[in-house]
C-alpha positions in Angstrom: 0.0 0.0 0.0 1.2 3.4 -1.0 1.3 6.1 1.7 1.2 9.4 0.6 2.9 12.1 2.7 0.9 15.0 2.2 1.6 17.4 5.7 5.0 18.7 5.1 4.1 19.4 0.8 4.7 22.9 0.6 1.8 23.4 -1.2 -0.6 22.3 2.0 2.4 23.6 4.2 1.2 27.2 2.8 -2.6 26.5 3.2 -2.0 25.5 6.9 0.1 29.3 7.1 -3.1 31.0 5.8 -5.5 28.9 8.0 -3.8 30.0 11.1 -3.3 33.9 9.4 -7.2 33.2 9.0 -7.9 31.7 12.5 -5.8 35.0 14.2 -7.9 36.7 12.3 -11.2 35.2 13.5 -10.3 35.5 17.4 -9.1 39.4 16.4 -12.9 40.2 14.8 -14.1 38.2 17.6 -12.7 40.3 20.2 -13.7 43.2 18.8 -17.3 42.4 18.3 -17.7 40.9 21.6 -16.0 43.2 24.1 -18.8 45.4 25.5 -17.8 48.7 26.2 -15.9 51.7 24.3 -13.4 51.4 21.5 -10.4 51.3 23.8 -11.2 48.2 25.2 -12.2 46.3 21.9 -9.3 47.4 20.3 -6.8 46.0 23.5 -9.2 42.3 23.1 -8.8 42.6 19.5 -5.3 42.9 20.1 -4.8 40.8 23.1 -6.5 37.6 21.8 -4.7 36.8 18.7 -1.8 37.2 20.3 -2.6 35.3 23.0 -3.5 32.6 21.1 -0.2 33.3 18.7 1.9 33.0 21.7 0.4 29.3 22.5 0.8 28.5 19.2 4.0 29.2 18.6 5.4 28.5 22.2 3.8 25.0 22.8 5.3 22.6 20.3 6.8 19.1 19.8 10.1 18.8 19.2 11.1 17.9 15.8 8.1 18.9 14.2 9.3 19.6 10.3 6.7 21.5 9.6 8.0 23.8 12.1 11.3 24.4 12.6 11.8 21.6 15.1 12.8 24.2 17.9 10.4 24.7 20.8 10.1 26.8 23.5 8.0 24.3 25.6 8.5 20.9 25.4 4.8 19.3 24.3 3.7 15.9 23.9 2.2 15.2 20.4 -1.5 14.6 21.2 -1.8 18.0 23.9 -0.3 19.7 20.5 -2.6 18.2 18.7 -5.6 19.4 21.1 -3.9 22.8 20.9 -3.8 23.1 17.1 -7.7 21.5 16.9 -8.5 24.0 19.5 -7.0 26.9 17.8 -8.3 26.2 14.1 -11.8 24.8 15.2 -12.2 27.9 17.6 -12.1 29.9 14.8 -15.3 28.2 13.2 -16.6 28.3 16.8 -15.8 32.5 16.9 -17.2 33.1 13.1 -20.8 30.8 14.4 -20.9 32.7 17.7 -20.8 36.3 15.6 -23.6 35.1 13.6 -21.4 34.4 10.3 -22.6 31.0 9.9 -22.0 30.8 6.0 -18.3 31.7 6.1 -18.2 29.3 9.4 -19.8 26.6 7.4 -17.4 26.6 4.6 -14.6 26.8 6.9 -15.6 24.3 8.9 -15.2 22.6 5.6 -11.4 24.2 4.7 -10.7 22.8 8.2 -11.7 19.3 8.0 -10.6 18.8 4.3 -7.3 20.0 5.7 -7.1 17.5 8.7 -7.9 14.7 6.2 -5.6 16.0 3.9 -3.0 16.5 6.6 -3.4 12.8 8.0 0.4 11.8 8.6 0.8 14.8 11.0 -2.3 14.0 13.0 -0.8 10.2 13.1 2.9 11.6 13.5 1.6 14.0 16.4 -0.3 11.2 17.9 3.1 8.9 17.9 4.9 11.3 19.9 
């Protein structure tokens, strides 16, 4: 049986980049529409959670990870990454339903599975580790 290795193709590499550009995105819109109160304080939430959220994704990896660049600032087993990256790119479906943008959450929530399926080996390479 043939086994394609699809995650580290730089073609789905560079999809995953915009997912997560897209997903920073989401949780920045979200902040802003959801923070009651003046301007100030949206724009510090629409600010704060992105990066918040950029922080854990970039800090809170495994180590060897190609389609990073194997380095890590925390240590992470494979399967809490995994959780962490699901978490991230799901939460941004969760952020789009939530602000009542259910047709761009729908087809995302289809970007985002086709990706995971797509992305197989590095949900079974994750889980290995």
């Amino acid at each position: 049986m043939i086994q394609l290795a699809l995650a580290n193709n730089p073609v789905l590499l560079g999809i995953r980049f915009l997912l997560e550009l897209f997903a920073l995105g989401c949780f920045a819109l979200w902040g802003w529409r959801k923070t009651p109160g003046p301007w100030p304080a949206r724009l510090l939430a629409a600010i704060a959670l992105p990066v918040a959220v950029g922080w854990a994704w970039g800090s809170f990896a495994v180590s060897g990870d190609e389609s990073r660049s194997g380095e890590t600032d925390y240590e992470t087993p494979g399967p809490l990454r995994l959780l962490l990256e699901l978490a991230v790119l799901f939460g941004a479906v969760a952020t789009l339903y939530h602000m009542q943008i259910r047709r761009v959450a729908k087809w995302s929530l289809i970007v985002m599975i086709a990706y995971q399926i797509a992305a197989y080996d590095r949900i079974a390479w994750l889980l290995s580790h």
